[in-house]
C-alpha positions as CSV (number, residue, x, y, z in Angstrom):
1,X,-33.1,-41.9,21.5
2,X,-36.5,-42.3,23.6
3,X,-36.6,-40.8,27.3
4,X,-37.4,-43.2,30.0
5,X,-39.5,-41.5,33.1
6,X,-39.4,-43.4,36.6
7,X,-41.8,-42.3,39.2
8,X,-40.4,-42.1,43.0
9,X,-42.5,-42.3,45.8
10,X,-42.0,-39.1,46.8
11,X,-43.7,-36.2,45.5
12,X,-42.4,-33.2,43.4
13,X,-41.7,-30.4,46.7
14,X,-40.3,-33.5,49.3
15,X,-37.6,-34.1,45.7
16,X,-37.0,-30.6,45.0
17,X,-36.3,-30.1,48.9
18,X,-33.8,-33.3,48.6
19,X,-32.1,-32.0,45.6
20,X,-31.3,-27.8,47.0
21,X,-30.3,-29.7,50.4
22,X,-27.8,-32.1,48.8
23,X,-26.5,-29.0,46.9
24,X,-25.9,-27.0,49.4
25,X,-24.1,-29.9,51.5
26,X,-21.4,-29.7,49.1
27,X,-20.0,-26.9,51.2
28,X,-19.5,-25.0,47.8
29,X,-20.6,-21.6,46.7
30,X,-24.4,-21.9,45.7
31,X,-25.2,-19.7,42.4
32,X,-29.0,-19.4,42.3
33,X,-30.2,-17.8,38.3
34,X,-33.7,-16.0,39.5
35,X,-36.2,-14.1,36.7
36,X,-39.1,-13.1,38.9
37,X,-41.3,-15.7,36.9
38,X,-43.6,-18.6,38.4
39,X,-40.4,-21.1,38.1
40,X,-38.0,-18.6,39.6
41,X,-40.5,-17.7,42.3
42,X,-40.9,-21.7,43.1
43,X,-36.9,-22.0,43.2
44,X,-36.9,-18.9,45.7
45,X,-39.6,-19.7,47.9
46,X,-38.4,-23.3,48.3
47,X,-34.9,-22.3,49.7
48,X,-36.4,-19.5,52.2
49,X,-38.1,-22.4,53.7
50,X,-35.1,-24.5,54.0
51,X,-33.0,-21.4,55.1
52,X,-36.2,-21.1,57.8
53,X,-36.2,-24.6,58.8
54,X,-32.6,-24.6,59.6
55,X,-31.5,-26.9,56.5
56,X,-29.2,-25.1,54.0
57,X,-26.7,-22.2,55.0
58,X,-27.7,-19.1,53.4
59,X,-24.2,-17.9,53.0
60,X,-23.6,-19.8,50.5
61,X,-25.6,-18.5,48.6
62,X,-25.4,-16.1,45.7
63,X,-28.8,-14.9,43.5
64,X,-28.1,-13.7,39.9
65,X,-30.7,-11.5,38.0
66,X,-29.8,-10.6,34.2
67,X,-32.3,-7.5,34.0
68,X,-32.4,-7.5,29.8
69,X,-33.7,-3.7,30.4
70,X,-37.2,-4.5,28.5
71,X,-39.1,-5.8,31.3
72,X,-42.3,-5.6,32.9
73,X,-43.2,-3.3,35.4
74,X,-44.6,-5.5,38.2
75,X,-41.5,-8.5,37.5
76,X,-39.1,-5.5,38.7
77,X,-40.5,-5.1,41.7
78,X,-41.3,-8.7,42.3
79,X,-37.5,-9.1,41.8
80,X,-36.7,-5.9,44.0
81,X,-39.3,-7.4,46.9
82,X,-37.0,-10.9,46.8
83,X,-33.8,-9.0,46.7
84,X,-34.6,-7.4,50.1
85,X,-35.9,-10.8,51.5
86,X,-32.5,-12.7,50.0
87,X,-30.2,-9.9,51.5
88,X,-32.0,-10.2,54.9
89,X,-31.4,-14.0,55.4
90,X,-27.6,-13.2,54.7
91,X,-27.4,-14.0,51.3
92,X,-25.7,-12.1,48.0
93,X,-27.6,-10.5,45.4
94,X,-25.9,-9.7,42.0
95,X,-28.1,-7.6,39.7
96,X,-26.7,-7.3,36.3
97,X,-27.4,-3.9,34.2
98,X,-24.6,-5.4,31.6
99,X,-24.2,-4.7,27.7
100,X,-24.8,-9.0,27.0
101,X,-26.1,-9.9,23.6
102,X,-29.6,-11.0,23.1
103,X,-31.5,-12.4,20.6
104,X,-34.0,-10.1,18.6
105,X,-36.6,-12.1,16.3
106,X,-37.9,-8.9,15.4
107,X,-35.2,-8.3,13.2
108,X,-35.8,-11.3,10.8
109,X,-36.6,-8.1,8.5
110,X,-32.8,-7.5,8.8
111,X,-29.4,-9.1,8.7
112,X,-28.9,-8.6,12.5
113,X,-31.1,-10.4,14.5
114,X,-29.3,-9.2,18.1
115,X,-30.5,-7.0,20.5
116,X,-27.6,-5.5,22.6
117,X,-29.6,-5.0,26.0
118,X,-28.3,-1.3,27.8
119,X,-26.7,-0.1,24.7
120,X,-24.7,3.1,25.7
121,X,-25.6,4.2,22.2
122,X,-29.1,4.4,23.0
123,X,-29.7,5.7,26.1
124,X,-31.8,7.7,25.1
125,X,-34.2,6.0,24.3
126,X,-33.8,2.8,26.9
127,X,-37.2,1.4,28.4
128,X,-36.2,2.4,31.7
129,X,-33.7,3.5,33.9
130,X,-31.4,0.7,35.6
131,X,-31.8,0.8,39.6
132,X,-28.9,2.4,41.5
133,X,-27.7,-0.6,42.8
134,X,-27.5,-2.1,39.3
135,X,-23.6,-3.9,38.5
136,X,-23.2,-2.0,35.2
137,X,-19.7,-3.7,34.2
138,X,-18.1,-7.1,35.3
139,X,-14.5,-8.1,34.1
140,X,-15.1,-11.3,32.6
141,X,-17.6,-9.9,30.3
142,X,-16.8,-9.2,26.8
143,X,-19.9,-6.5,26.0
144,X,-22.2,-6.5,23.2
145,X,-20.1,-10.1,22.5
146,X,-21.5,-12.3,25.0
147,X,-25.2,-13.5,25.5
148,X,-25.9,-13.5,29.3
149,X,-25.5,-17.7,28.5
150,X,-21.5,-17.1,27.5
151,X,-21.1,-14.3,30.6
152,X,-23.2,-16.7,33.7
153,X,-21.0,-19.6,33.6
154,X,-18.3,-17.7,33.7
155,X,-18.9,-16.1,37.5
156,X,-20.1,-19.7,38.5
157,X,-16.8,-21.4,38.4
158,X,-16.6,-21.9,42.0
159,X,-19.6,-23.4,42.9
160,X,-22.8,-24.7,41.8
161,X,-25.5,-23.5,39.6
162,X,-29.3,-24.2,40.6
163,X,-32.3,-22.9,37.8
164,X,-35.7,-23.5,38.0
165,X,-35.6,-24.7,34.3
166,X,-38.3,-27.7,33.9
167,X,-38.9,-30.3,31.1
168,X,-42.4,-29.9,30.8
169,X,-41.7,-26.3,29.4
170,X,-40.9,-28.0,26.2
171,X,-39.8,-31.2,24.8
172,X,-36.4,-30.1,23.7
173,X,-35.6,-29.7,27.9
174,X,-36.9,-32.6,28.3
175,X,-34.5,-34.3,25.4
176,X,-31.5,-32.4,27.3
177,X,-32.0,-33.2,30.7
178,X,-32.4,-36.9,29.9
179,X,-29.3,-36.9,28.2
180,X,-27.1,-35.3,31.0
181,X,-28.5,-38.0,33.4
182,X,-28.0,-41.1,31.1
183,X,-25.9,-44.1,32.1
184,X,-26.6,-43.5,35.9
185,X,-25.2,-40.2,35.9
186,X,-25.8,-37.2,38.3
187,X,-28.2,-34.1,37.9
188,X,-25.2,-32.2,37.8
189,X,-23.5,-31.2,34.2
190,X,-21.1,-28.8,34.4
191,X,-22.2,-27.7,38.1
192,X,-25.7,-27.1,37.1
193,X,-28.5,-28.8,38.7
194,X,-32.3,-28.6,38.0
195,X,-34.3,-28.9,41.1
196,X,-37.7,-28.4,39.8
197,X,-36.9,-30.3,36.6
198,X,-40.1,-33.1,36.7
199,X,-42.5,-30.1,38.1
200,X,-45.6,-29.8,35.7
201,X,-47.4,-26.5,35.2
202,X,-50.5,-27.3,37.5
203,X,-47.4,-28.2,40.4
204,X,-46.2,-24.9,39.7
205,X,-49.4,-23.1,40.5
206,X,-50.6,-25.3,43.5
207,X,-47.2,-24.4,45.0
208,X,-47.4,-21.0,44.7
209,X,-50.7,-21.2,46.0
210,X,-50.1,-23.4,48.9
211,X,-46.9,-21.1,50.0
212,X,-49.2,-17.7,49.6
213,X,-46.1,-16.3,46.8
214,X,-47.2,-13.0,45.8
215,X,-47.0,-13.9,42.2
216,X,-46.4,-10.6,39.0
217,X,-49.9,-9.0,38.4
218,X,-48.8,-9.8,34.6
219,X,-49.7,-13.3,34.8
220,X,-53.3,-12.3,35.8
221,X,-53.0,-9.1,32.5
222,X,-52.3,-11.7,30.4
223,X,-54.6,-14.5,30.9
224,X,-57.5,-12.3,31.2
225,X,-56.3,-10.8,27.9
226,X,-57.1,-14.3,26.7
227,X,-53.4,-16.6,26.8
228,X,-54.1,-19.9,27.5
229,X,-53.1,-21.5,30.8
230,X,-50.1,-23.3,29.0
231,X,-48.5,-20.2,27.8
232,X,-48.6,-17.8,30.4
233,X,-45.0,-16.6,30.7
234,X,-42.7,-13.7,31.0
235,X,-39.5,-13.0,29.4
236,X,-37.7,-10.2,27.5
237,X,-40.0,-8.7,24.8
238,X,-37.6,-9.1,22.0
239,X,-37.3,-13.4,23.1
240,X,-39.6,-15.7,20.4
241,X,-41.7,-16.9,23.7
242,X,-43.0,-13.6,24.8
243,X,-43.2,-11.5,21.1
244,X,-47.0,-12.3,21.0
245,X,-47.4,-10.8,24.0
246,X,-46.7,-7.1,22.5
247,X,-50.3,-7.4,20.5
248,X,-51.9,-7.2,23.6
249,X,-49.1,-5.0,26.1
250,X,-51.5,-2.2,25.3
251,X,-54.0,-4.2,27.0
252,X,-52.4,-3.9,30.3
253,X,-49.6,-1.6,30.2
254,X,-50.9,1.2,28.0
255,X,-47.6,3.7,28.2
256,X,-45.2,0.4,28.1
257,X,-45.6,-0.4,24.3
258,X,-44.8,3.4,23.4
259,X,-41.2,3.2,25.4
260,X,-40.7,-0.2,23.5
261,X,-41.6,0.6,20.1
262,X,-39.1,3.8,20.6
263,X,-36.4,1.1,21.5
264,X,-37.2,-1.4,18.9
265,X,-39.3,-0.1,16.1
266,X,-40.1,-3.6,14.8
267,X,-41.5,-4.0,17.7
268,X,-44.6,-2.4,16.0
269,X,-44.1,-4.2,13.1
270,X,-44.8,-7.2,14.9
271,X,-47.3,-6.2,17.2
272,X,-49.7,-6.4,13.8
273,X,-48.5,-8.6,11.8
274,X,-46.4,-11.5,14.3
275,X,-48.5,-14.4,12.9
276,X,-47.9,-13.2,9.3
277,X,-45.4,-14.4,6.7
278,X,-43.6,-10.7,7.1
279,X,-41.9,-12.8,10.4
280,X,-42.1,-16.4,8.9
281,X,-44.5,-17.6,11.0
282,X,-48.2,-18.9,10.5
283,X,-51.4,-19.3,12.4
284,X,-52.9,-22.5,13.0
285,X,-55.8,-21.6,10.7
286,X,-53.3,-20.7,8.4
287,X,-51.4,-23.7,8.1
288,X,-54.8,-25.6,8.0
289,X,-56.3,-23.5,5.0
290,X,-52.9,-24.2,3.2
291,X,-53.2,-27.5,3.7
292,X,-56.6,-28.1,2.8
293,X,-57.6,-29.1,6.7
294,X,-59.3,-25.4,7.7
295,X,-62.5,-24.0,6.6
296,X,-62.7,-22.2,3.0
297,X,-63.3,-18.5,2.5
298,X,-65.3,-18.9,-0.1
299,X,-67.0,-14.9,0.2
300,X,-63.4,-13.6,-0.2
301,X,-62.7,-16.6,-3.3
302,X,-65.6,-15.0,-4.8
303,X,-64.2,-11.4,-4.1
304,X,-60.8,-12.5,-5.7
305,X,-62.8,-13.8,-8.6
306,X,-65.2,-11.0,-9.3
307,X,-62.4,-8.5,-9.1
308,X,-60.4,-10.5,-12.0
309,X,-63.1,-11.5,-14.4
310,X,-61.0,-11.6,-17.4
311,X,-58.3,-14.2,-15.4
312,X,-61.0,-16.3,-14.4
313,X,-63.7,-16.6,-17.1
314,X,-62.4,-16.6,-20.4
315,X,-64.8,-16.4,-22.6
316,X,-67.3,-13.7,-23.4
317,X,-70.5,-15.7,-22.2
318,X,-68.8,-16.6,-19.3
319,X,-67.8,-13.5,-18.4
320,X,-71.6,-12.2,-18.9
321,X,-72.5,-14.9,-16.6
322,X,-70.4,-14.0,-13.6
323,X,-71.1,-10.5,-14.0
324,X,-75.0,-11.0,-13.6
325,X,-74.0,-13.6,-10.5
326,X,-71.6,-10.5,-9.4
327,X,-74.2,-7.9,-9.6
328,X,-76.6,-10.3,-7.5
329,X,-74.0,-11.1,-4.9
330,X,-73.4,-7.2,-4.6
331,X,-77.1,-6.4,-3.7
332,X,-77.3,-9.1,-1.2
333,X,-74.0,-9.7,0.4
334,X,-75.2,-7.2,3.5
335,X,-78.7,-9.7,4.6
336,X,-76.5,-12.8,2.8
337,X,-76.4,-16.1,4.9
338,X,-72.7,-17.8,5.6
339,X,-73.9,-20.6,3.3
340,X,-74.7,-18.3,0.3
341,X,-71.4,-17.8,-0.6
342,X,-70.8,-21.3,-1.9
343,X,-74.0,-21.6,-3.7
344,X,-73.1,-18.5,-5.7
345,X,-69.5,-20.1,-6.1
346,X,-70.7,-23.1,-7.4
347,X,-73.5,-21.6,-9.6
348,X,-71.2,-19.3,-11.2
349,X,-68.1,-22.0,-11.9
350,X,-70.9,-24.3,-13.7
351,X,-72.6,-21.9,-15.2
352,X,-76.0,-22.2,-14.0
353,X,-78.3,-20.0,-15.2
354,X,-79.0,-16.8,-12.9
355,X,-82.9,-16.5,-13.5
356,X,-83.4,-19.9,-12.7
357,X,-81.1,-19.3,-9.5
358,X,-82.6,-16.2,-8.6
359,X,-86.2,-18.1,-9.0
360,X,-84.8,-20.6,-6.0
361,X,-83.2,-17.8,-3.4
362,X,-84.8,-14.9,-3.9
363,X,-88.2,-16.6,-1.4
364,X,-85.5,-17.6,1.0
365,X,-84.1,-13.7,0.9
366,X,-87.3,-11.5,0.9
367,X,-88.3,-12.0,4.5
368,X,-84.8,-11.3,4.8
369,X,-84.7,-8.7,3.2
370,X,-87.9,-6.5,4.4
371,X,-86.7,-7.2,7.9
372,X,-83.2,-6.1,7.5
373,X,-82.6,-3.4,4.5
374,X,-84.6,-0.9,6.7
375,X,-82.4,-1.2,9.6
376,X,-79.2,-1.1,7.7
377,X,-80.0,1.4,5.6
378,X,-81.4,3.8,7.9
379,X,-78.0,5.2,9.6
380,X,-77.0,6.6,6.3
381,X,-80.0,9.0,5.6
382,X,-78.5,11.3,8.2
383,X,-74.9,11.3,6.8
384,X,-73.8,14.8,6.9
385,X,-70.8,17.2,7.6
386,X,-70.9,19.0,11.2
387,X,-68.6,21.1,12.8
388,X,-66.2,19.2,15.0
389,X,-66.5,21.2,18.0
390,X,-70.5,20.0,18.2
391,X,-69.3,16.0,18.2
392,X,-68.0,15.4,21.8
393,X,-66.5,11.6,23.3
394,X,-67.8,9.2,25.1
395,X,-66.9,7.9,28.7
396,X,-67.0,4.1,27.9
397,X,-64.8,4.0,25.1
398,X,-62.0,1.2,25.6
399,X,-60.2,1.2,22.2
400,X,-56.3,2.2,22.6
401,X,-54.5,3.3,19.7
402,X,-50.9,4.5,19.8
403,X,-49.3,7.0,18.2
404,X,-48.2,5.2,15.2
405,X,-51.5,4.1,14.5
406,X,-52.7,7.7,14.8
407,X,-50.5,9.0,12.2
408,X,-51.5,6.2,10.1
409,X,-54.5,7.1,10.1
410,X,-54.3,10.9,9.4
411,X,-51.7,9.3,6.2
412,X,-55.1,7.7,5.4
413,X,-57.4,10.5,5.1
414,X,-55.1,12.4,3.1
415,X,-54.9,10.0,0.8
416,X,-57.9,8.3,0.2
417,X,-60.2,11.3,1.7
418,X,-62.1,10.7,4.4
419,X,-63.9,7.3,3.9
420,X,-65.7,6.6,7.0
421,X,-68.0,8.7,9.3
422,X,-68.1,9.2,13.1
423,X,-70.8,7.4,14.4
424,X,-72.9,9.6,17.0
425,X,-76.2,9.3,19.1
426,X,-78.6,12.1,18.4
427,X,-76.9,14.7,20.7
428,X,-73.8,14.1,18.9
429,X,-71.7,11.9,21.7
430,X,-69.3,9.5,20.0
431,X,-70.5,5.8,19.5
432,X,-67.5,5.0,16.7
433,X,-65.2,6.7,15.8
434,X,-63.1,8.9,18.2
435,X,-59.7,8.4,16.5
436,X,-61.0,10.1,13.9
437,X,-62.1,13.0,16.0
438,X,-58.8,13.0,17.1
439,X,-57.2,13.7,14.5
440,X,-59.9,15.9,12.9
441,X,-59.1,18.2,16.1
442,X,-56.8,21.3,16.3
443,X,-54.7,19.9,18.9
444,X,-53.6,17.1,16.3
445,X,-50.4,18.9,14.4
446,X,-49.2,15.8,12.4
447,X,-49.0,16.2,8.5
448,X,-47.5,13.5,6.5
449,X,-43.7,14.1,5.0
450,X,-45.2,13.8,1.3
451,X,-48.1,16.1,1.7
452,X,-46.9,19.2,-0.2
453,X,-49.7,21.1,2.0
454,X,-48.8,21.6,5.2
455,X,-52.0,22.0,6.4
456,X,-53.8,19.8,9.4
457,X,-56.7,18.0,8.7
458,X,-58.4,20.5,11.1
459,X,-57.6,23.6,9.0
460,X,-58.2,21.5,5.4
461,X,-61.7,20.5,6.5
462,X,-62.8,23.9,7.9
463,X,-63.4,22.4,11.2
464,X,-66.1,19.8,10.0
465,X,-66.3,16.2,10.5
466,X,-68.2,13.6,8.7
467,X,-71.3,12.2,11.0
468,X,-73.8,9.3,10.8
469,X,-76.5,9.1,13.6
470,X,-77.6,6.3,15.1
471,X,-80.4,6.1,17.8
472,X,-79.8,3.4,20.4
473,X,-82.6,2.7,23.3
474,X,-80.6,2.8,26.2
475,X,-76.6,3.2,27.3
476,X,-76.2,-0.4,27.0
477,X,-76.8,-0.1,23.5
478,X,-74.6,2.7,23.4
479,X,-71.9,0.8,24.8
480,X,-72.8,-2.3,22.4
481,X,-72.0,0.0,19.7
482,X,-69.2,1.4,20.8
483,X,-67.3,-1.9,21.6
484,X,-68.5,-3.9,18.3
485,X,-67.6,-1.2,16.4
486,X,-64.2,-1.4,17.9
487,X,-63.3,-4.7,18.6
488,X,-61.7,-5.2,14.8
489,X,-59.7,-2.0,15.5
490,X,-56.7,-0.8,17.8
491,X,-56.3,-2.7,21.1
492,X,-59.2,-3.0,24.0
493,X,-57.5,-1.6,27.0
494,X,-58.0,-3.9,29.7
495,X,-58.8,-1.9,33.0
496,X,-62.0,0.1,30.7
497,X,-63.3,-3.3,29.5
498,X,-63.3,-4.7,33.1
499,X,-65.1,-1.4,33.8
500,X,-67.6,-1.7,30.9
501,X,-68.5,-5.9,31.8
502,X,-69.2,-4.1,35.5
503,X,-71.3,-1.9,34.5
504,X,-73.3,-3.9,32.2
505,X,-73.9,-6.5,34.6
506,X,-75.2,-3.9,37.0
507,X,-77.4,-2.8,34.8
508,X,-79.0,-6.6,35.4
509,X,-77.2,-7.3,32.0
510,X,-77.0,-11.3,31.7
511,X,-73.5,-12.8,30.5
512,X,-75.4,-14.7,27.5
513,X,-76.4,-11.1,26.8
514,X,-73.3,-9.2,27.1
515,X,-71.4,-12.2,25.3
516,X,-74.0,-12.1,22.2
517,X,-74.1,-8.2,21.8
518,X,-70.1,-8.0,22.0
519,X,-68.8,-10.7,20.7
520,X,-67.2,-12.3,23.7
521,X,-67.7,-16.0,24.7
522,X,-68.3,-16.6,28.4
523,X,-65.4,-17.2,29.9
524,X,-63.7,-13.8,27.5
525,X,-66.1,-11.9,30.0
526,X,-65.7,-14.2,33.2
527,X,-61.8,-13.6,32.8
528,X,-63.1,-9.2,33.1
529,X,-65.0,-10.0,36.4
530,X,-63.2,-8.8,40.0
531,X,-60.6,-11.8,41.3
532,X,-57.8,-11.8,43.6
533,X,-54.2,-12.8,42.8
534,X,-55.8,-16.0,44.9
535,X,-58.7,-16.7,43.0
536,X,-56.2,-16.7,39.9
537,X,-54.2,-19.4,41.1
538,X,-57.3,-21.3,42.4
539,X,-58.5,-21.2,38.8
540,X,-54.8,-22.3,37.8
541,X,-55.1,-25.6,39.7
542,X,-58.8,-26.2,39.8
543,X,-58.4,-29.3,37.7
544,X,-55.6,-31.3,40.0
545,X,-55.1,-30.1,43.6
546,X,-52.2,-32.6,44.3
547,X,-48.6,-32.5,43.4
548,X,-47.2,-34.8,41.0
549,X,-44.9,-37.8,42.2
550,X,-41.2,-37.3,41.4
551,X,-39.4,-38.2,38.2
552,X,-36.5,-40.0,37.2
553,X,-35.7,-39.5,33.5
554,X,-33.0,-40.7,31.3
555,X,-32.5,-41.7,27.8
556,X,-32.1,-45.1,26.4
């Protein structure tokens, strides 16, 4: 059925205002679900005014928080400021350390996808620590049965529930809320009402910004790790909404993603391959390559058929062919252009001859060639073996890797030898590579289980470590190196990258500059400048700096 929207005359606050006030006029017990997120926040902040003005009766009212034990940081003590506040205007304050059921999509790779938040079979290894105040057990849940939807509803029986749930989180709210209002019928569907319900993101932010909310410092962590304005929010890590968000925890909460991955081990799983069939999902440029839509690899369809010549070309002249073209793709692929790739494609598939190919891009490749082979083949003429304790880091190195990855990496060398060198300046300071050190050191115990030597790297390799020199002009370059080097690799930790963009543009570094030698676009390196929680929302609502007029919505 299609949703029919009415606009009021009133805006979105004078509604919402309306709406709390009416519920509250009821006379009946007022159950208020809070999360600490931006909807929660405008939900809180709007009845402390009311309460202030004299409107509603605080008494009445009673503020649930579900903590689901994996949580961040800063939305715990957002939720621990507002507690105080609610407490001191006379209301209750029910925080629930409970056994409730929650969905886990990290364990699509198993038959139970459920996540039993403060499992007292795993204490040991819980995120955190529930506060002392915590309720720990409640008599009308059924533990490790319920879902904190089947326990709520059950405490709420005597009054009214108010959430900050809104329909332009998704059109699937949208559909519901319609449908509990149709025919003329109240907001009110089995005593829950939705008083922000028509609020739209940017009414969200200019609230908060208007009311000076002191708002989670992960809203700022992730958007200037790079989340779009649209998806900035905050749940339990194991929820589908905030699973992409472990790829970059590491970003702003370095020590967080160890204590999760120790709760959930999948966790890790996902952290590298969420957008990956291993979870059933799919990138956007996935889904267009397999539809035809997205741009073609047509370097790594050439890879795919050099590596299976007897699949692809099956004759012997044929075969001949493509391994002359394969040859000739070899020598140039490091000075190749982006649009050589399909012109060796195409050659090879019809079988055009190589010398008369050759005879057409070989002009376009010498200049190429003579400007670049030097340069890239430099580095490697001082590839040697050094004693580790000579090689010393650098102080501008933002790469993260846990512990997992570590280990990883030491299962690497074992078995495929030691592959790639540590990139060094001329006094031997790390440029790329420091993982690798690492592990290289005598402090690093970890052998893998299948090694039958139980050696460490540092006593198999005599204390020596694989080097390349490379000469850069200045620290800038240094830093350049270090950071494209890295940028495919591990996680960028926020705080050092905001440190490195500083520095840089101290230097008298332009953005242009920075942004070409690192990879970044502008606004990747605007989002690491210095701002305030009130520049953030600012930038939030720099597009529309009125609320929205007031909704009714039904379906018809």
């Amino acid at each position: 059925m299609a949703v029919k929207r009415c606009e009021s005359s009133i805006d979105v606050v004078k509604a919402a205002e309306i709406r709390i006030t009416n519920v509250f006029n009821n006379g009946l017990p007022v159950y208020m679900s809070f999360s600490g997120g931006k909807d929660s926040l405008c939900m809180a902040q709007l009845i402390y005014n009311l309460v202030q003005r004299g409107k509603i009766n605080p008494s009445q009212l009673v503020v649930q928080f579900i903590d689901e034990e994996a949580i961040f940081p800063c939305i715990e003590e957002t939720v621990k400021t507002w507690r105080k506040r609610f407490l001191l205007m006379g209301a209750r304050f029910e925080w629930y350390c409970l056994e409730v059921k929650h969905y886990n999509c990290f364990n699509e790779l198993s038959n139970d996808e459920t996540f039993i938040c403060w499992d007292h079979t795993k204490e040991n290894v819980w995120v955190r620590r529930p506060p002392a105040f915590a309720i720990r057990n409640h008599p009308l849940l059924r533990p490790r049965i319920d879902a904190y939807q089947d326990f709520l509803p059950r405490t709420c029986q005597s009054g009214i529930t108010i959430t900050g749930i809104r329909t332009a989180e998704s059109v699937q709210r949208l559909q519901n809320i319609a449908s509990m209002i149709k025919a003329g019928k109240t907001m009110t569907n089995k005593h829950q009402v939705f008083p922000i319900y028509d609020w739209t993101n940017n009414d969200v932010w200019l609230y908060l910004l208007n009311e000076h909310v002191d708002i989670p410092e992960i809203y700022l962590f992730l958007w200037q790790a790079g989340t779009r304005k649209g998806q900035l929010r905050v749940s339990q890590f194991f929820s589908v909404d905030t699973a992409r968000s472990l790829v970059k925890m590491n970003e702003y909460y370095p020590d967080l993603m160890e204590r999760v991955t120790r709760r959930e081990p999948n966790a890790y799983l996902a952290a590298l391959y969420w957008d990956s069939e291993m979870f059933g999902r799919s990138t956007a440029a996935r889904k267009n390559n397999e539809s035809g839509q997205g741009q073609k690899d047509y370097k790594a369809e050439l890879i795919e058929m050099f590596n299976n010549m007897d699949i692809y070309f099956t004759t012997k002249h044929k075969r001949y062919v493509a391994s002359r073209y394969r040859n000739f793709f070899i020598s140039v692929a490091a000075i190749a252009t982006r649009g050589l790739s399909p012109e060796i494609l195409s050659s090879v598939l019809t079988g055009h001859s190589i010398r008369e190919y050759m005879a057409g891009i070989l002009p376009r490749l010498k200049g190429r060639r003579r400007r670049r082979m030097d340069k890239l083949m430099e580095p490697s003429s001082t590839l040697q073996w050094v004693d580790r304790a000579l090689v010393k880091p650098n102080d501008y190195n933002p790469n993260k890797v846990s512990k997992q990855n570590l280990e990883l990496l030491t299962q690497s060398i074992f078995t495929n030898g030691w592959t790639l060198p540590i990139v060094v300046r001329p006094d031997y300071t790390i440029i790329d590579g420091f993982h690798r050190w690492t592990v290289a050191g005598p402090e690093w115990k970890y052998v893998p289980p299948s090694e039958k030597d139980k050696r460490t790297l540092f006593e198999r390799l005599g204390g020596k470590v694989l080097v390349v020199i490379v000469d850069h002009k200045d620290k800038a370059g240094n830093i350049y190196g270090t950071v494209t080097h890295n940028r495919a690799r591990g996680t960028h930790l926020l705080e050092p990258m905001k440190k490195i963009v500083k520095e840089l543009m101290e230097e008298g570094k332009s953005v242009e500059e920075i942004g070409k030698q690192l990879g970044m676009r502008p606004e990747e390196i605007f989002r690491l400048s210095e701002f305030s929680k009130e520049d953030f929302l600012k930038m939030m609502v720099q597009e529309k700096k009125n609320f929205s007029k007031a909704e009714y919505i039904t379906k018809i």
